[in-house]
C-alpha positions in Angstrom: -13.8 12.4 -11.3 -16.4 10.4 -12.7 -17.1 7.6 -9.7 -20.6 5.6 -10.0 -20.0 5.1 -6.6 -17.5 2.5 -4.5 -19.3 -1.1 -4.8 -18.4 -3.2 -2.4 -17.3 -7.0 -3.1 -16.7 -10.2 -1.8 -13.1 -10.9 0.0 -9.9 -11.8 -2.2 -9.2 -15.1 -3.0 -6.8 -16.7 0.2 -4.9 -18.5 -2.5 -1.6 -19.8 -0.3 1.3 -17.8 -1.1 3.8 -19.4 0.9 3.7 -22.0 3.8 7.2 -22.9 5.8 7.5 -26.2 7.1 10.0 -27.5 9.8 13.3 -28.4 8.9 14.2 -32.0 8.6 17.9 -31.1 10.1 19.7 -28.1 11.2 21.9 -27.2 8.7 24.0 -24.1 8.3 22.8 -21.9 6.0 24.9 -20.6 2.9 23.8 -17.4 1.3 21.5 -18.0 -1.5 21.4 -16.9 -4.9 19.1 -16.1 -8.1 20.4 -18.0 -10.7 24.1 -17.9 -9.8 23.6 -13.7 -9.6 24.5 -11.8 -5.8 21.7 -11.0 -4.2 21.1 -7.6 -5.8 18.5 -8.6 -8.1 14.7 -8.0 -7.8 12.4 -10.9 -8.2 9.7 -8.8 -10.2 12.0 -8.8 -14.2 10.2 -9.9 -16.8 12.9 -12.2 -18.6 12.7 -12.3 -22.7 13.5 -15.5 -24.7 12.8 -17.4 -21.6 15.9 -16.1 -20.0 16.4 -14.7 -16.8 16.9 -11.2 -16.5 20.2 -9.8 -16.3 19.8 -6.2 -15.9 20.4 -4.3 -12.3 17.1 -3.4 -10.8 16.5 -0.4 -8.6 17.2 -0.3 -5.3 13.5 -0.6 -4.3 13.4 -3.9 -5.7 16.2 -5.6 -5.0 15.8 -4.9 -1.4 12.0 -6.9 -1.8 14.3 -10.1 -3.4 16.8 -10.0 -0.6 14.3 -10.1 1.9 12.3 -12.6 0.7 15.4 -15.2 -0.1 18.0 -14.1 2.0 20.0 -16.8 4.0 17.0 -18.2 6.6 19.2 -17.5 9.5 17.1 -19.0 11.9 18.1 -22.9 13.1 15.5 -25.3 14.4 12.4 -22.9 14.7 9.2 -24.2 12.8 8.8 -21.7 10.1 5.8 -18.9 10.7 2.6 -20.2 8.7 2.2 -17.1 5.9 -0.6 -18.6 4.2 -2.9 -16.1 5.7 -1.6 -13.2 3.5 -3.1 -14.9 0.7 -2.6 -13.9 -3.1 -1.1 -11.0 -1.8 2.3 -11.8 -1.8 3.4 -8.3 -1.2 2.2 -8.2 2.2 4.2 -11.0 2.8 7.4 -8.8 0.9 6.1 -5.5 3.2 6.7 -8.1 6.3 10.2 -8.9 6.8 10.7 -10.0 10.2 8.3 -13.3 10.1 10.3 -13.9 7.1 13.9 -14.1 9.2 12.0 -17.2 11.1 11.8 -19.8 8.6 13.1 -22.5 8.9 15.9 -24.8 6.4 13.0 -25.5 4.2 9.8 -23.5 3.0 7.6 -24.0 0.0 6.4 -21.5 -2.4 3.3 -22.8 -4.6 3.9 -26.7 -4.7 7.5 -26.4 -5.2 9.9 -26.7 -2.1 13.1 -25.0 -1.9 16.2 -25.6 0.5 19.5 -24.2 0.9 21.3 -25.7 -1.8 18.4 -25.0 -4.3 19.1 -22.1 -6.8 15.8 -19.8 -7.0 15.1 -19.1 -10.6 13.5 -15.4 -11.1 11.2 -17.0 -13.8 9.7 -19.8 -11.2 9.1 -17.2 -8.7 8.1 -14.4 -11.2 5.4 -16.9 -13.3 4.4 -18.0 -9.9 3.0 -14.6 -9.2 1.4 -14.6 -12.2 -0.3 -17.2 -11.9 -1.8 -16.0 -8.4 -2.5 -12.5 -10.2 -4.6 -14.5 -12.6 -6.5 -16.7 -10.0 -7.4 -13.4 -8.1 -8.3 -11.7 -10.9 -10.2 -14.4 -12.4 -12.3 -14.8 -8.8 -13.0 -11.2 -9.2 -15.0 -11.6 -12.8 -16.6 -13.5 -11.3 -17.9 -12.2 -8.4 -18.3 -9.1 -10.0 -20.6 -11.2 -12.5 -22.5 -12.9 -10.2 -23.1 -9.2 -8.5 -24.4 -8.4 -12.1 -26.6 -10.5 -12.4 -28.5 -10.1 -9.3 -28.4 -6.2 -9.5 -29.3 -4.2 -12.6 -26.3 -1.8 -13.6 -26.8 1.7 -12.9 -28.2 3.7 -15.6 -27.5 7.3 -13.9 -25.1 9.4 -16.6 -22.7 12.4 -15.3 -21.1 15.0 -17.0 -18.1 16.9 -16.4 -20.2 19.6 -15.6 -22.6 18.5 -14.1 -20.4 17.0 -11.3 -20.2 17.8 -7.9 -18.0 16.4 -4.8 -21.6 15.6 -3.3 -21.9 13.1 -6.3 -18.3 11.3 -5.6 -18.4 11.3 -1.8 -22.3 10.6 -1.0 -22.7 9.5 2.2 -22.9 5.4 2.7 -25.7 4.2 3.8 -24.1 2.9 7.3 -21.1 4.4 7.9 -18.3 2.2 9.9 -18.2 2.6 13.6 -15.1 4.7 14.1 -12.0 3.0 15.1 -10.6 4.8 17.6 -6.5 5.4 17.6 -6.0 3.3 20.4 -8.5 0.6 19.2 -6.6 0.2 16.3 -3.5 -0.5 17.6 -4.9 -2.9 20.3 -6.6 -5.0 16.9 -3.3 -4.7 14.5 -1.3 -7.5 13.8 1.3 -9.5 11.6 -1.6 -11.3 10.1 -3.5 -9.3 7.7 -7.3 -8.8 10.2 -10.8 -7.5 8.8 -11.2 -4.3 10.2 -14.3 -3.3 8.1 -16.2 -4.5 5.7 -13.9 -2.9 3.3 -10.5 -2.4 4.7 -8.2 -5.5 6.5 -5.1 -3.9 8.4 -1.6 -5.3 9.1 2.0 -4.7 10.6 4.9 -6.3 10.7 7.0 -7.1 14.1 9.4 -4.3 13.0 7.5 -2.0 10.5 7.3 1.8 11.3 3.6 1.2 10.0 -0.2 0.4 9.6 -0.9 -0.9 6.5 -4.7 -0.7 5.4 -5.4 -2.8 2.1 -9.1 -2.7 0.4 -11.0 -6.0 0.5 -14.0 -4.8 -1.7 -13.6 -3.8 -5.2 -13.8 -0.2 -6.5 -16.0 0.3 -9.7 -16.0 3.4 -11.9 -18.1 3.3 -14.9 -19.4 0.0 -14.1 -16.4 -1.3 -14.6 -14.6 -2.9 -11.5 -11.3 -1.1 -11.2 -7.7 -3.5 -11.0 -5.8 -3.0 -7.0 -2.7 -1.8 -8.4 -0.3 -3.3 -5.7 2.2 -0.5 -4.1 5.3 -2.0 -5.4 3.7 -1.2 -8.6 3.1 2.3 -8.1 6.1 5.0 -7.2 3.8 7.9 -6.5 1.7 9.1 -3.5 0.0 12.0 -2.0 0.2 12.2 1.7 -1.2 14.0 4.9 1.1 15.5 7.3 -0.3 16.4 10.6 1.5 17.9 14.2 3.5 14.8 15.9 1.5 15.4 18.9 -1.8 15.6 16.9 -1.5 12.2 15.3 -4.2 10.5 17.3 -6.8 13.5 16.7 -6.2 13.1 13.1 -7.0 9.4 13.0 -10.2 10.2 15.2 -11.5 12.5 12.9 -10.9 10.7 9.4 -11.3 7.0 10.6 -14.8 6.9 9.7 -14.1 8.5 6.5 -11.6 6.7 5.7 -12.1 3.0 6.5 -15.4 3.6 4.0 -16.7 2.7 1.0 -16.1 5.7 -0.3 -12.4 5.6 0.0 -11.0 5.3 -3.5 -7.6 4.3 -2.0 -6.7 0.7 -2.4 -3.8 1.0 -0.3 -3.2 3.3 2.6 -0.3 3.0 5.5 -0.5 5.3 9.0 2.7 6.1 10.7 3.0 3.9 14.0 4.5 6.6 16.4 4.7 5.0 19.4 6.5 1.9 17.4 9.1 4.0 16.1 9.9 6.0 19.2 10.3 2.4 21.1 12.4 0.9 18.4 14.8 4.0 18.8 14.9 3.8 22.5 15.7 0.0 22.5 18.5 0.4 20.1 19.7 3.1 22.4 19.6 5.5 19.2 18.6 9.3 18.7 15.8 10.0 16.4 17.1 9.6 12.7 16.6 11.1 9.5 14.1 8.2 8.6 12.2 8.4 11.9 11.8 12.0 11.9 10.7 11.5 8.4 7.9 9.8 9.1 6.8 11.2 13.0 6.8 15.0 12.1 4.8 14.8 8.9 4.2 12.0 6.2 2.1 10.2 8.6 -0.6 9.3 6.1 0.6 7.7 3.2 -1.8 6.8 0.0 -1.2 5.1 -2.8 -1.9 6.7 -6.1 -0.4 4.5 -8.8 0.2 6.0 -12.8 -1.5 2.6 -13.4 -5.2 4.1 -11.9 -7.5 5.3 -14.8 -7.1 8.9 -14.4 -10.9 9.4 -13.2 -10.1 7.0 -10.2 -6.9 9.4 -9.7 -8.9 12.4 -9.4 -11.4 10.7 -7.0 -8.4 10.4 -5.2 -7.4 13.8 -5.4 -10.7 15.0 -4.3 -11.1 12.3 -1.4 -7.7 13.9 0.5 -9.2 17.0 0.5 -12.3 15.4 1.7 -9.7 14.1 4.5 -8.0 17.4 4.9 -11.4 19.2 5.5 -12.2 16.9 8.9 -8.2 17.5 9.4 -9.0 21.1 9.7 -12.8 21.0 11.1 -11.4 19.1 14.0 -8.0 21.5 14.7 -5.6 19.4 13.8 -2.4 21.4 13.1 -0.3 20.7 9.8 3.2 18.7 10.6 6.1 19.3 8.7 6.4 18.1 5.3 9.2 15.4 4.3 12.0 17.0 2.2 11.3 14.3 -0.5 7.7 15.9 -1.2 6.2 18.6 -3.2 3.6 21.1 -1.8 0.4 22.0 -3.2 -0.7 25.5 -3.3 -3.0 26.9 -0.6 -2.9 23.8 1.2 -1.6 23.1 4.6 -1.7 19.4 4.7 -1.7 17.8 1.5 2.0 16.5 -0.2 2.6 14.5 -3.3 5.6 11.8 -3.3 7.4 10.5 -6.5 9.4 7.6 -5.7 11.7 7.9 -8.4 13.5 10.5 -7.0 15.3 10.6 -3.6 13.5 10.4 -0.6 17.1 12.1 1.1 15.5 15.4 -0.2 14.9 17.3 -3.4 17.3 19.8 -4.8 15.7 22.9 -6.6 16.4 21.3 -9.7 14.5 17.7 -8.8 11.6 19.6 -7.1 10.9 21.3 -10.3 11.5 18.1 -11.9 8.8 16.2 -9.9 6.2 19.4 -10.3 6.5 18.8 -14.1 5.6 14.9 -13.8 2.1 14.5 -15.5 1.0 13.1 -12.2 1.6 15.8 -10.3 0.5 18.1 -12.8 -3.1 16.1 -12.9 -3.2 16.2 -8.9 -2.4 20.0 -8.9 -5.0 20.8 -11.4 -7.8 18.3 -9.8 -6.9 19.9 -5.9 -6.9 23.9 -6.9 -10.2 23.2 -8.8 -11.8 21.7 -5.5 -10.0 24.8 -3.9 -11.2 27.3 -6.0 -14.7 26.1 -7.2 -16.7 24.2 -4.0 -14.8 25.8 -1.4 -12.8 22.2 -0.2 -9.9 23.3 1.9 
């Protein structure tokens, strides 16, 4: 953990991702297809020799490329105006629902599409590119400009001489503290600035609160990529008492929503959300809702992509989060079958998406605790444990 400190930065570029217009006529819609392949193909291949990719793609994926070019079932509405999610484009993925709305036509960059068009992976896959590239080109140079008006910082740390009071000092002026039910009064479809660093989210029919970091995170001086979920498939989550869920907010919300937060991406379990969706589809409580209502309600994203530093910032900033947990008598929930425990700790889990989030079999569970991630986050968390007393 060797964390200058979190900068803060300007917002990301609102490059427009995608902007529906009104149909011209009601037409019935035919399914559609990526070149001439069923719909079981994810948008994200990179294609050699200029060629589409042909390979099956997980799961995970394809269900992103399904959603975001499925058949447009809707007739005659005006489609919902998704400019506002910007460059990120996987907000837009996360949010199905708006997506269900549009109408016969919708345009993505300056190219328009309609039913009879076949969607090329490549033109949607360099599209993405392109806005990776605009975004990260805005970032330079912000991040230059900040540079320039603000001498780097020539403090030096050592291993050694490293202590959680140098990675989690206390900001200057902390964020008010969203209260639980504040939050949910403020969340919407459209991505809202919630703090100076965090904007949060939901979609119409997501089981979630999705929190996405607006300021940049340096370490070393150097301003550290966002790492977008889909990228990722690990995580380390906090699982707190069902009935506790609103405590637990209330005592890491000031914490959390701060500059110190080395999380780009975080999501918080919308309980009340899932319970009504159940009780409108006049349906017992599931697997997947219990899943997420009796533990796993904090879920943050630690990508293999993340210099390993940032990761053990990471590491140390959950425990940071399970220490006001704890201080404020939360009780621990039940962990998800798909996770792995860490020892001596009550609240802390660590998710690998590559294997299934059914539940783990003796053999997989030893399989994730052997992944180098895991291994890394087991070694960073019983060092906190054992040496400054974190819990």
């Amino acid at each position: 953990m060797y964390l200058d400190g979190l900068s803060t930065g300007a917002q990301g570029l609102a490059a427009k991702l995608m902007v529906p217009r009104k149909a011209e006529a009601s037409r019935k819609h035919g399914p559609w297809s990526i070149d001439d392949q069923p719909m079981n193909m994810s948008l994200f291949p990179r294609a050699e020799d200029n060629k589409p990719a042909s390979k099956p793609l997980s799961e995970y994926n394809a269900s992103r490329a399904d959603h975001l070019l499925r058949g447009m079932t809707s007739k005659g509405k005006e489609g919902l105006d998704l400019s506002a999610y910007g460059a990120d484009y996987d907000a837009v993925l996360e949010n199905i629902e708006p997506l269900y709305s549009l109408s016969d036509n919708f345009i993505i960059g300056d190219e328009s599409f309609d039913e009879d068009d076949v969607v090329s992976v490549r033109s949607l896959t360099d599209f993405f590119a392109e806005q990776d590239e605009i975004y990260a080109r805005q970032q330079e140079e912000r991040a230059a400009a900040r540079q320039r008006e603000t001498p780097p910082a020539t403090r030096e740390t050592t291993e050694k001489s490293l202590t959680p009071k140098d990675l989690f000092k206390k900001s200057e002026s902390q964020p008010d503290a969203c209260s639980y039910k504040a939050l949910f009064e403020q969340v919407g479809i459209a991505p809202k600035e919630l703090t100076k660093d965090y904007r949060v989210r939901s979609g119409w029919n997501d089981s979630f609160i999705h929190f996405t970091r607006d300021s940049t995170i340096t370490l070393r001086g150097e301003i550290q990529r966002h790492v977008p979920e889909w990228e990722g498939s690990k995580n380390l989550r906090l699982n707190v008492h069902k009935d506790d869920l609103e405590k637990a907010w209330n005592a890491v919300s000031s914490l959390i929503l701060s500059s110190e937060n080395p999380f780009h991406e975080f999501k918080v379990t919308d309980i009340e959300k899932v319970y009504r969706m159940h009780k409108e589809r006049d349906m017992e409580m599931d697997f997947e809702g219990k899943r997420v209502t009796e533990g796993g309600q904090f879920t943050l994203y630690t990508p293999p992509a993340d210099h390993p530093d940032l990761l053990k910032a990471k590491a140390g900033f959950v425990m940071q989060l399970q220490a006001r947990l704890k201080d404020a008598g939360v009780r621990p929930g039940v962990m998800p079958d798909s996770d792995v425990a860490f020892d001596d700790q009550a609240f802390i889990s660590f998710r690998d998406k590559d294997f299934s989030r059914e539940g783990l079999t003796n053999n997989t569970r030893a399989r994730v605790k052997a992944t180098p991630m895991h291994q890394l986050m087991k070694k960073e968390i019983a060092w906190l444990h054992r040496d400054w007393d974190l819990y």
